[in-house]
Each structure stands twice: as structure tokens, then as C-alpha cells.
C-alpha positions as CSV (number, residue, x, y, z in Angstrom):
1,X,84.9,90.5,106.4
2,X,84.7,93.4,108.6
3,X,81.3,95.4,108.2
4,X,79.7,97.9,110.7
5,X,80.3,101.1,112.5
6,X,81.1,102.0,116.2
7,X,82.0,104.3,118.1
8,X,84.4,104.1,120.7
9,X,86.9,106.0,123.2
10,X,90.9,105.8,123.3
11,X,91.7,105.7,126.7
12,X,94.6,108.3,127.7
13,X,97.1,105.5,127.2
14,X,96.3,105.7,123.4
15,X,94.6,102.1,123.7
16,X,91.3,101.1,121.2
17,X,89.0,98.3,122.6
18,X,88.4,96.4,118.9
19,X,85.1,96.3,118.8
20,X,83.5,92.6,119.8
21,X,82.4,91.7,116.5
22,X,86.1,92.2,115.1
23,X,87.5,90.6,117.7
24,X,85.4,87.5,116.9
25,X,86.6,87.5,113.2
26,X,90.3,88.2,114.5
27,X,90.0,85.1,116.7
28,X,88.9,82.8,114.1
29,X,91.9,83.2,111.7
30,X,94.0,83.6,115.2
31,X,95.2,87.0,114.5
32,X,97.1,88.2,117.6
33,X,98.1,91.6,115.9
34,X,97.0,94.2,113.3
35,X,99.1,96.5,111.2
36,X,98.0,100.1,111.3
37,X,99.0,102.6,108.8
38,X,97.7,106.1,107.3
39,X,95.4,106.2,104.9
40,X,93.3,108.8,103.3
41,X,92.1,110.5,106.5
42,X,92.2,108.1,108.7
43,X,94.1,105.2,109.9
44,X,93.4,101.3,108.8
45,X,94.0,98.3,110.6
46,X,94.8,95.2,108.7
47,X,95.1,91.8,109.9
48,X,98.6,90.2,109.5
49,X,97.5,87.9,106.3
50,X,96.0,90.6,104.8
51,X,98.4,93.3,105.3
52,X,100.3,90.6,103.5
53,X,98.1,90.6,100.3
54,X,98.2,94.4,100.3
55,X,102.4,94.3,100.2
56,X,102.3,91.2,97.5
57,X,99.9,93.8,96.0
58,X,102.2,96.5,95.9
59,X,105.3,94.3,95.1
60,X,103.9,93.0,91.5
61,X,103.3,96.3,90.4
62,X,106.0,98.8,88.4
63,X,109.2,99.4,91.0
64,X,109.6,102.6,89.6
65,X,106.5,104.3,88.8
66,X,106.8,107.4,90.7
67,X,102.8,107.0,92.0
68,X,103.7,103.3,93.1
69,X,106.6,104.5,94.8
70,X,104.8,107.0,96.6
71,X,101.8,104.8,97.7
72,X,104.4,102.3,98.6
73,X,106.6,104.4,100.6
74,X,103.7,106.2,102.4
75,X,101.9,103.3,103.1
76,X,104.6,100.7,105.0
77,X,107.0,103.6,106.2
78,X,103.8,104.1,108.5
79,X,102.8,100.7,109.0
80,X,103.1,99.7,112.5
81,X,102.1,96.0,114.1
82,X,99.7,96.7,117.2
83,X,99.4,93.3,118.7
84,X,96.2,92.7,120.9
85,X,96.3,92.8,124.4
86,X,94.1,90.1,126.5
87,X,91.5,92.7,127.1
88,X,91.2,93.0,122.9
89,X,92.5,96.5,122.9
90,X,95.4,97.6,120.3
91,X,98.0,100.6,121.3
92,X,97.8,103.2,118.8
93,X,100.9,105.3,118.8
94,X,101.1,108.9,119.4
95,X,102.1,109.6,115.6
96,X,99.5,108.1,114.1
97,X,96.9,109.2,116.4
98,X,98.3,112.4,115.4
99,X,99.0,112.5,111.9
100,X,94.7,110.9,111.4
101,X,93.7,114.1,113.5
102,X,92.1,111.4,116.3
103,X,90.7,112.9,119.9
104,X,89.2,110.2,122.7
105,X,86.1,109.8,120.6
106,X,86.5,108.0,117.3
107,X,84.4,106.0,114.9
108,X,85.4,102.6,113.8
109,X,84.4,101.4,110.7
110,X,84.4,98.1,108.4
111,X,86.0,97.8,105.4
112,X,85.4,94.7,104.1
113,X,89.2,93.4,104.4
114,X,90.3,96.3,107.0
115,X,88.6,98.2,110.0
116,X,89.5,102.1,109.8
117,X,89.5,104.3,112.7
118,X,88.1,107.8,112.1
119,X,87.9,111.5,114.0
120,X,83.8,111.6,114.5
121,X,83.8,115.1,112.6
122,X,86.0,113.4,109.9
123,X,83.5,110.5,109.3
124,X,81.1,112.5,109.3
125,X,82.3,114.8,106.3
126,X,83.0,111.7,104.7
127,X,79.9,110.8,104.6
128,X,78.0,114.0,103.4
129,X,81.0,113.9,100.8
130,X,80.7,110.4,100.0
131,X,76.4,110.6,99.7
132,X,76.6,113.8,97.6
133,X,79.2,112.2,94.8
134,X,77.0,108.9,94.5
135,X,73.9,110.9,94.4
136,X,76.0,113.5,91.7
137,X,77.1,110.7,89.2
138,X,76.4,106.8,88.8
139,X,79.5,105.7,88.0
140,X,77.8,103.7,85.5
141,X,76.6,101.2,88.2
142,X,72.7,101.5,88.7
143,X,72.1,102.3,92.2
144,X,70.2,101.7,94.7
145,X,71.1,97.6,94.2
146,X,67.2,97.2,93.6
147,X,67.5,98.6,90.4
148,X,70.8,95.6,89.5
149,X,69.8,92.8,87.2
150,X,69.2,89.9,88.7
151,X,72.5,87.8,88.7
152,X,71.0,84.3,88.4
153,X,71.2,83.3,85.3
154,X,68.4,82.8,82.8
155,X,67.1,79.2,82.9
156,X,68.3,77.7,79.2
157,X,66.0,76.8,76.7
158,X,66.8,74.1,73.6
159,X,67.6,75.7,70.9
160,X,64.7,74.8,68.0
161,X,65.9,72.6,65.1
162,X,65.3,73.6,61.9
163,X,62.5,72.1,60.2
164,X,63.3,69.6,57.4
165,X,61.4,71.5,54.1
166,X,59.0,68.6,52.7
167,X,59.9,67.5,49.1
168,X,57.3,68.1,46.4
């Protein structure tokens, strides 16, 4: 899974050096190539087997809801496949550096099952954002995690038999 944040330049070719510790996870499910498409505000990079999750995903569900039809046409009519080149770098074209607002600087981040690739300023607003809606509502999940149950469960006891009544 893909945790962590970096930062790290485009060069003027519009090429991202993946950052080492993604490259390592990449390697071990030899993944040569990531699809990268829009989302929210910033662009995501999937590796192939996943990006293939995410489309079996969005082929179970309703053809023609118009929201699935949406997120479905939005999502692969910018999908691209950005193989790696020997140095670990993936070419981001111009349009989708565009379209996620991206400079030379940029922050990349893990997502669990995706790395995204934000605008600095971007990430940052995200994250005052992000901060101020978890510190504004709980979302019914306690947090911070210190406050969670503890998920092991409870060691079982025997159940006590009833007691036989003595006859009189």
C-alpha cells in the first residue's frame, strides 16, 4: 500500500521521479506502468491491477445512472498509461498537468491503493480543509484512534450451568 508524502519537481519534459519507496512496491508486483487520471484536484496514479479493480468497480454498478455515467466517463476518458522509464520517472502529459493546475513543484502523496500528485498550494488547502471537517464533525467514528475499542476480542468465559434446585 502506498503511504507517505513527498515532494518532488517535474522536470521541463513533464517527467515525475516516483518516489523510491513506490518504486519499491511497483517492483514487487512488477508493474512497468501506472494509469493516471483526474481526480478531485489532483491527479492519481494507479498501478495496472488496480486500475483494473477500479474499472471492474465501475462496471458492476447501474449502466445508466446518470452519476455513474459521469464518474465513469470522467474518470477513463482521462485515464492515460504512463509506463516507467529505467530511471523510475513517469511522463505526465501536458493535459493533465494542466487540467490538476501542477507547476515544477508538486507534492506526492499515498493513498493506500493509488499515489496522487498535487499542486503544493492545493495540498495544502486540502489539508487545512480536510483538518477543520474532522475536527467539525466525527462522522460517528471516535477519533483520535486512541479513543477506538480495542478490536481483540474479549477472552470467552463458560457460561454458568444452572444449579440443580435440591428436593425437599
Amino acid at each position: 500500500m502506498f503511504k507517505g508524502t513527498y515532494r518532488h519537481r517535474i522536470d521541463p519534459k513533464g517527467r515525475l521521479p516516483v518516489p523510491a519507496a513506490f518504486r519499491r512496491l511497483l517492483a514487487e508486483t512488477r508493474t512497468t506502468a501506472v494509469v493516471v487520471t483526474v481526480l478531485d484536484q489532483c491527479l492519481a496514479a494507479y498501478p495496472s491491477h488496480e486500475w483494473s479493480r477500479v474499472e471492474s468497480h465501475l462496471s458492476a454498478l447501474p449502466p445508466f445512472s446518470k452519476p455513474v455515467k459521469a464518474l465513469s466517463r470522467l474518470l477513463s476518458s482521462r485515464a492515460l498509461d504512463c509506463p516507467l522509464d529505467v530511471q523510475g520517472r513517469i511522463l505526465l502529459p501536458a493535459t493533465l498537468r494542466a487540467s490538476s493546475k501542477l507547476g515544477r513543484e508538486v507534492v506526492v502523496v499515498g493513498v493506500l491503493n493509488r499515489f496522487e500528485i498535487w499542486d503544493p498550494e492545493a495540498w495544502a488547502a486540502f489539508l487545512v480543509e480536510s483538518e477543520r471537517v474532522l475536527d467539525d464533525a466525527s462522522f460517528g467514528v471516535p477519533w483520535p484512534a486512541s479513543e477506538l475499542p480495542d478490536p481483540s476480542p474479549a477472552p470467552s468465559r463458560p457460561t454458568p450451568r444452572p444449579q440443580a434446585k435440591p428436593s425437599r
